[in-house]
PAMAR-11030 format. One record per residue (C-alpha): residue number from 1; y, x, z. Coordinates in nm, 2 decimals. Layout:
<bamis>
+-----+--------+--------+--------+
: num :      Y :      X :      Z :
+-----+--------+--------+--------+
: NUM :      Y :      X :      Z :
...
+-----+--------+--------+--------+
</bamis>
This chain:
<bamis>
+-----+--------+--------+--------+
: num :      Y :      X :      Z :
+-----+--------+--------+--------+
:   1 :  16.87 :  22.41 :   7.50 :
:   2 :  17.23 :  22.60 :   7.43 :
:   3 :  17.49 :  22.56 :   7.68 :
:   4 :  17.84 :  22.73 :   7.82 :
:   5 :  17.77 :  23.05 :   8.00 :
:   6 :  17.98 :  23.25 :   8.18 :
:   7 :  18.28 :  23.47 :   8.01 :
:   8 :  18.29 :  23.21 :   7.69 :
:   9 :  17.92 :  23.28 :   7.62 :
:  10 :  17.70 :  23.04 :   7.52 :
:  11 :  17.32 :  23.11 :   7.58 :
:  12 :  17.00 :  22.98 :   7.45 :
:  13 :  16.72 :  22.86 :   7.73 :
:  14 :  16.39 :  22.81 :   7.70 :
:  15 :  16.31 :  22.56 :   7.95 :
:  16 :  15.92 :  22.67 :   7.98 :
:  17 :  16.01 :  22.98 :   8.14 :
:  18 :  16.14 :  23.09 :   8.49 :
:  19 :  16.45 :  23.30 :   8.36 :
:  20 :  16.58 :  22.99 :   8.17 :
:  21 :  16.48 :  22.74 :   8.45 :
:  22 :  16.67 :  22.96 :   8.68 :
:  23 :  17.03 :  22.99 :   8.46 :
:  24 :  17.01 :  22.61 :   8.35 :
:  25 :  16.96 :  22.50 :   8.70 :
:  26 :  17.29 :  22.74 :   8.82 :
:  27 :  17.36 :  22.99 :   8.54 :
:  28 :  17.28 :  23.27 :   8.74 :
:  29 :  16.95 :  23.54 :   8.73 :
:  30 :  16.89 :  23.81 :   8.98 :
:  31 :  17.28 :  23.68 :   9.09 :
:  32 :  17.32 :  24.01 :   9.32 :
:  33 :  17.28 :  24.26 :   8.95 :
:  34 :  17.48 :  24.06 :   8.76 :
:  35 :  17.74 :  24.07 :   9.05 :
:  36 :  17.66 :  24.44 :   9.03 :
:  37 :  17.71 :  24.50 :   8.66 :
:  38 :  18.05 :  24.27 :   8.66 :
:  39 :  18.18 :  24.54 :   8.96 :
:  40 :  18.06 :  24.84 :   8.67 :
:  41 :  18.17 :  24.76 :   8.35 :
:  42 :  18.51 :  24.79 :   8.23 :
:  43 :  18.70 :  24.78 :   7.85 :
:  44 :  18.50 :  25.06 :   7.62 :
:  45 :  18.27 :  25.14 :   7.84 :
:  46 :  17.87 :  25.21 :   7.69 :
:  47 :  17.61 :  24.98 :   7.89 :
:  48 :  17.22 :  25.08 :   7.81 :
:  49 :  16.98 :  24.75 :   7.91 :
:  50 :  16.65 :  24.86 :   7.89 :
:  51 :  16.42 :  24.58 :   7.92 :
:  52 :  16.67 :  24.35 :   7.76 :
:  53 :  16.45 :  24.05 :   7.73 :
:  54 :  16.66 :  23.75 :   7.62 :
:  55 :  16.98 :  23.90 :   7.68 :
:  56 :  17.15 :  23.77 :   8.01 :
:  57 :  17.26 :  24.16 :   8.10 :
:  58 :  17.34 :  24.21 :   7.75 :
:  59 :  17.58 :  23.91 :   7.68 :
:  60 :  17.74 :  23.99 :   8.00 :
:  61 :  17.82 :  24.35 :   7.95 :
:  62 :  17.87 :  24.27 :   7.58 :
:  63 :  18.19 :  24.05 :   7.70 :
:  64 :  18.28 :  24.33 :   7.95 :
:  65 :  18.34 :  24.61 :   7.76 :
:  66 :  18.50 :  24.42 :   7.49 :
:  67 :  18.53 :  24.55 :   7.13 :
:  68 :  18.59 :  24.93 :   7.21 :
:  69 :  18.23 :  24.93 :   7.42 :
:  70 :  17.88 :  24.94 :   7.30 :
:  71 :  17.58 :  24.79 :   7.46 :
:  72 :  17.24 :  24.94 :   7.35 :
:  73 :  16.95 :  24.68 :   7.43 :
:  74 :  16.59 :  24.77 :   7.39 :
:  75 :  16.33 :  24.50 :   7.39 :
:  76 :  15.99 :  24.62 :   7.26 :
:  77 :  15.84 :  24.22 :   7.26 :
:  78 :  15.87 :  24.04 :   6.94 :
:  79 :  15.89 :  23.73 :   7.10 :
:  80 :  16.18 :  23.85 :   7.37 :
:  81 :  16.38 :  24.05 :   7.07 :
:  82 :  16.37 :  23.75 :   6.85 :
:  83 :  16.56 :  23.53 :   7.15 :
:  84 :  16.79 :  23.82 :   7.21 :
:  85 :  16.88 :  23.85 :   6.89 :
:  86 :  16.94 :  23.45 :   6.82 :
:  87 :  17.18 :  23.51 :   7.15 :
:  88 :  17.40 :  23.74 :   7.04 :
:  89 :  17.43 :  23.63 :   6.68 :
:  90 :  17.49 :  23.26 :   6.90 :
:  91 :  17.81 :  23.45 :   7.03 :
:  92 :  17.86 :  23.65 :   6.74 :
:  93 :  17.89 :  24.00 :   6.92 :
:  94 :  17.90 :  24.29 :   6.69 :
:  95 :  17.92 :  24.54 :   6.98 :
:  96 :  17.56 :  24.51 :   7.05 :
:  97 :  17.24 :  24.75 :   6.92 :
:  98 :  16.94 :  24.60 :   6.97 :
:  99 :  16.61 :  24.85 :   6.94 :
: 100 :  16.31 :  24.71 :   6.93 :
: 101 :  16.13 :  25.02 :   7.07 :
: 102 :  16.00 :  25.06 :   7.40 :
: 103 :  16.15 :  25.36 :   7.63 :
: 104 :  15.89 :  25.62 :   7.84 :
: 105 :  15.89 :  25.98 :   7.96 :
: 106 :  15.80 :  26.09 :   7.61 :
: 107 :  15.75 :  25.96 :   7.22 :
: 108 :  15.44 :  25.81 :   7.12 :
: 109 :  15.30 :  25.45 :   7.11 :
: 110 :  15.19 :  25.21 :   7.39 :
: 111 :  15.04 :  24.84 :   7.44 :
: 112 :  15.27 :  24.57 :   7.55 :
: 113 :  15.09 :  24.28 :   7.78 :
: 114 :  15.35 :  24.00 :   7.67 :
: 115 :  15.30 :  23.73 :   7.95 :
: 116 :  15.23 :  23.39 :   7.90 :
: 117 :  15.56 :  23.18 :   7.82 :
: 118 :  15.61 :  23.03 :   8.17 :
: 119 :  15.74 :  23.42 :   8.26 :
: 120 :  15.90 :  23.63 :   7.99 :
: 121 :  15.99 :  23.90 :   8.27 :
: 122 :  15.67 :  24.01 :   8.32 :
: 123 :  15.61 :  24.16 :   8.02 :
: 124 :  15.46 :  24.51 :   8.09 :
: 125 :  15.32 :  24.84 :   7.97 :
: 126 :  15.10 :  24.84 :   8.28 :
: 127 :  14.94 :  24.56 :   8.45 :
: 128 :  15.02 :  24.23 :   8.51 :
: 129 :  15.07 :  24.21 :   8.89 :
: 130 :  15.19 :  23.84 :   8.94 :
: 131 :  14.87 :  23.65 :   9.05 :
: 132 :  15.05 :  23.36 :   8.86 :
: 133 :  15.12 :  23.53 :   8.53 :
: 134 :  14.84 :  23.54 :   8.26 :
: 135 :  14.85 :  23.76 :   7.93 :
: 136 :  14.95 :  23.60 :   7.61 :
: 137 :  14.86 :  23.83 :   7.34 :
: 138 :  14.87 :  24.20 :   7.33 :
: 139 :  15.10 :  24.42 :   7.08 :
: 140 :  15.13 :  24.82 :   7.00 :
: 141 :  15.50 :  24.96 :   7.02 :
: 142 :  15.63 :  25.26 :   6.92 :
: 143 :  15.79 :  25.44 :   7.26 :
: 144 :  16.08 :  25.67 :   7.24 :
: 145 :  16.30 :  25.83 :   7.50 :
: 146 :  16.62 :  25.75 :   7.60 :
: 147 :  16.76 :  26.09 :   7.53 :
: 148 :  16.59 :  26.10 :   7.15 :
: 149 :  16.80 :  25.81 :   7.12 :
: 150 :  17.08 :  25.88 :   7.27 :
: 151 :  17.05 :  26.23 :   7.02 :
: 152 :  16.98 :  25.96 :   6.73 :
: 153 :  17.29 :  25.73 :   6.81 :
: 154 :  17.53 :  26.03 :   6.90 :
: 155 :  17.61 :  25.90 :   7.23 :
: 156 :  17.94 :  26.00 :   7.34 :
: 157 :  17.92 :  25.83 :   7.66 :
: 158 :  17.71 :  25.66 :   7.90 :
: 159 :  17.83 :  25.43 :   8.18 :
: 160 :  17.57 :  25.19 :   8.32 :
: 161 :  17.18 :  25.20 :   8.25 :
: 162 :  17.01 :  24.92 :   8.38 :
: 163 :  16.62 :  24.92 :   8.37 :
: 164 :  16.40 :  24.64 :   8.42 :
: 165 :  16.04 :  24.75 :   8.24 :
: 166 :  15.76 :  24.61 :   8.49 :
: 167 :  15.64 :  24.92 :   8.64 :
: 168 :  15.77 :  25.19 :   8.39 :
: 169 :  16.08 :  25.27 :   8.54 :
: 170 :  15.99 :  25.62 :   8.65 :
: 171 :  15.88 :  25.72 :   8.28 :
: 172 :  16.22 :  25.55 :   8.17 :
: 173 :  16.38 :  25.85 :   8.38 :
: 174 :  16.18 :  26.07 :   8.30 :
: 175 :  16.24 :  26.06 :   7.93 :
: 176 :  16.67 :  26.02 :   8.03 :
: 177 :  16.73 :  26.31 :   8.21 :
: 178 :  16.92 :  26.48 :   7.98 :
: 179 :  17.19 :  26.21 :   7.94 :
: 180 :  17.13 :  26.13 :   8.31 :
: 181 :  17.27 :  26.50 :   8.37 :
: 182 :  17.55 :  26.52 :   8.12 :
: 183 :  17.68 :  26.17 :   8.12 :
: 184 :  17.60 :  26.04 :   8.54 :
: 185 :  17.60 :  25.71 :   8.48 :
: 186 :  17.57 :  25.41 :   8.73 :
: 187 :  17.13 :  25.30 :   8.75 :
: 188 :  17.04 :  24.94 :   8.85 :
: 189 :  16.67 :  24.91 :   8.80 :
: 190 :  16.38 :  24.76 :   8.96 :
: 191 :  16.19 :  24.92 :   9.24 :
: 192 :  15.83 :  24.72 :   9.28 :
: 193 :  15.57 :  24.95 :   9.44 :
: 194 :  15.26 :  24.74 :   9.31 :
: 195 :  15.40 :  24.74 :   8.92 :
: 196 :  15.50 :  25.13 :   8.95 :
: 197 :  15.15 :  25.21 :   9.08 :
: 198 :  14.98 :  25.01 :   8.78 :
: 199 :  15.19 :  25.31 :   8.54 :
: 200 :  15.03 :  25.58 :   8.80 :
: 201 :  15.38 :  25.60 :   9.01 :
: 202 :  15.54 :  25.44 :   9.28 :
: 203 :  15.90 :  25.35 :   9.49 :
: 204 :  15.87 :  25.70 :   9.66 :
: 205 :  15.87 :  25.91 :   9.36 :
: 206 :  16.09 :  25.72 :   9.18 :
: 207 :  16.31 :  25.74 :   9.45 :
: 208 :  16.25 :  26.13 :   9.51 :
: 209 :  16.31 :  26.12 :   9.07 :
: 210 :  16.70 :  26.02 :   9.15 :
: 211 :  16.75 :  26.19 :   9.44 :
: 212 :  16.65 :  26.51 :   9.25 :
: 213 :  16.88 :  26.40 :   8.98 :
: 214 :  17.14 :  26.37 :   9.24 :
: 215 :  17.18 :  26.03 :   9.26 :
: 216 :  17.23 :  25.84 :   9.61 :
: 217 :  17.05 :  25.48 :   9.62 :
: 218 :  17.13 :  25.21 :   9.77 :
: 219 :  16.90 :  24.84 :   9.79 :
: 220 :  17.06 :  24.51 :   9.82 :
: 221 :  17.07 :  24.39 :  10.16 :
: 222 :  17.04 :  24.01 :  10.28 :
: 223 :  17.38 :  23.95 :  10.22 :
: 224 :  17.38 :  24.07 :   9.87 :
: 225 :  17.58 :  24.35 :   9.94 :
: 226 :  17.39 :  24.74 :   9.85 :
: 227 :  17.28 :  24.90 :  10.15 :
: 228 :  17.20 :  25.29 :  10.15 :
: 229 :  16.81 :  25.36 :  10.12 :
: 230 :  16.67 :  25.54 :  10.42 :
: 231 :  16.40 :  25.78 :  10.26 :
: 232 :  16.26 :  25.58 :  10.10 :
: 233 :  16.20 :  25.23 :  10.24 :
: 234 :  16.35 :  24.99 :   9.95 :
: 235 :  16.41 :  24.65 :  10.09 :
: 236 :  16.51 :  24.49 :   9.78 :
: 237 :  16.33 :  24.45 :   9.45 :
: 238 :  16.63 :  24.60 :   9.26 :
: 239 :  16.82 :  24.91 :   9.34 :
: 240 :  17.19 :  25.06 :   9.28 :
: 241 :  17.23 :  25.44 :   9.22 :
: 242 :  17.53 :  25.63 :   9.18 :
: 243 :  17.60 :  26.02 :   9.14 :
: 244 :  17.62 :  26.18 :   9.48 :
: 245 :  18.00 :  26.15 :   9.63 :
: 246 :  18.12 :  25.82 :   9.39 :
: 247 :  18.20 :  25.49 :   9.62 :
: 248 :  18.06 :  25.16 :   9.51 :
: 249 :  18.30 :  24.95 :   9.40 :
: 250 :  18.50 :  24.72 :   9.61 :
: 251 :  18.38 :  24.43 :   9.50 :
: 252 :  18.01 :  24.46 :   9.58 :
: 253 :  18.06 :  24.63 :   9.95 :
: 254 :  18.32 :  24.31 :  10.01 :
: 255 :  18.13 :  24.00 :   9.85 :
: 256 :  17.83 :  23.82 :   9.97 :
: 257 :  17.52 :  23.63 :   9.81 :
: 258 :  17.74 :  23.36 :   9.73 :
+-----+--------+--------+--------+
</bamis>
């Protein structure tokens, strides 16, 4: 079912699943990133979604950064990259990439789990850690790294990466350290111990990962504003990192779950 969306987007639901259940019941997913990306993005600005799925980050930075900005959006499932793709050509956005690659620590190829339809966000390179989510089918996928493709697209700029990839965050990193050192942009990604540890990582060293980078991390607290991260006990399933010694913006230390 396609209704209004936020900005003058329109977006495409499929009602079987929890992310479209979730934004045709209120329009909003994960309500406390998108909050977060709003307070990022400005006019020509380069957003990197990495675990795109069907699109909500992307349509929203899409309509953020306007026509000077780019939005890269990688989405390695078939299924998941054919809905993103039917969104933006829905809103006719010619600002967005969409690769249909997965990103890791280094190039090769890996196995996708693609969950069954009732959760699209659990697809994973690892293992399926939701007692409620079952496998679908099974798919190879090439696997680059970020930096290769930032090489490949000439990147002049980098301003928000968001990662949401079931457990291969760290690897994500890993493989973006180059443009995570020349271009320090703003991270929003997922931080679930039991997902990490299925791709031999976990919350501590992924953690330790951006703090080495020189990133400070903050997890969203109760009221939905980001709260710093004290070694590294994570209280919230997503984190906010910025280089060392930039504020958050004002409107995520001022606004509440809402």
């Amino acid at each position: 079912m396609t209704t209004d969306w936020y900005l003058g987007l329109k977006f495409n639901h499929h009602l079987a699943g929890d992310v479209s259940f979730c934004t045709y019941v209120n329009g909003r997913y994960e309500p406390n990133e998108m909050c977060a990306v709003a307070g990022l993005l400005r006019p020509g600005m380069t957003f990197v979604d990495v675990g795109a799925n069907e699109g909500l980050f992307t349509l929203l930075a899409s309509r953020l950064i306007g026509p000077t900005g780019a939005v890269h959006a990688f989405e390695p499932s078939p299924r998941e990259a054919g809905r993103l793709a039917e969104n933006i050509d829905l809103n006719g956005l010619a600002n967005v990439r969409v690769h249909r690659v997965a990103l890791g620590a280094a190039q090769g190829t890996a196995v996708l789990h693609v969950a069954d339809v009732e959760h699209p966000g659990h697809n994973t390179l690892g293992g399926l850690v939701y007692h409620e989510t079952k496998q679908a089918y099974s798919v190879d996928v090439p696997v680059l790294t970020l930096d290769q493709v930032a090489d490949q697209e000439g990147f002049e700029r980098l301003d928000l990466l968001k990662i949401d990839v079931e457990g291969s965050e760290t690897a994500v990193l890993k493989g973006a350290q180059g443009v995570l050192r020349r271009f320090r942009p703003a991270l929003l990604t997922e931080a679930q111990d039991e997902s990490l540890r299925h791709m031999g990582s976990s919350v501590s060293e992924l953690v330790e990962l951006l703090r080495k980078l020189d990133y400070a991390v903050w997890a969203f607290g109760e009221s939905g504003r980001p709260e710093p991260v004290i070694d590294d006990k994570v209280s919230s399933l997503n984190i906010i990192c910025l280089p060392q010694g930039t504020d958050l913006p004002a409107a995520l230390i001022s606004r509440g779950t809402g």
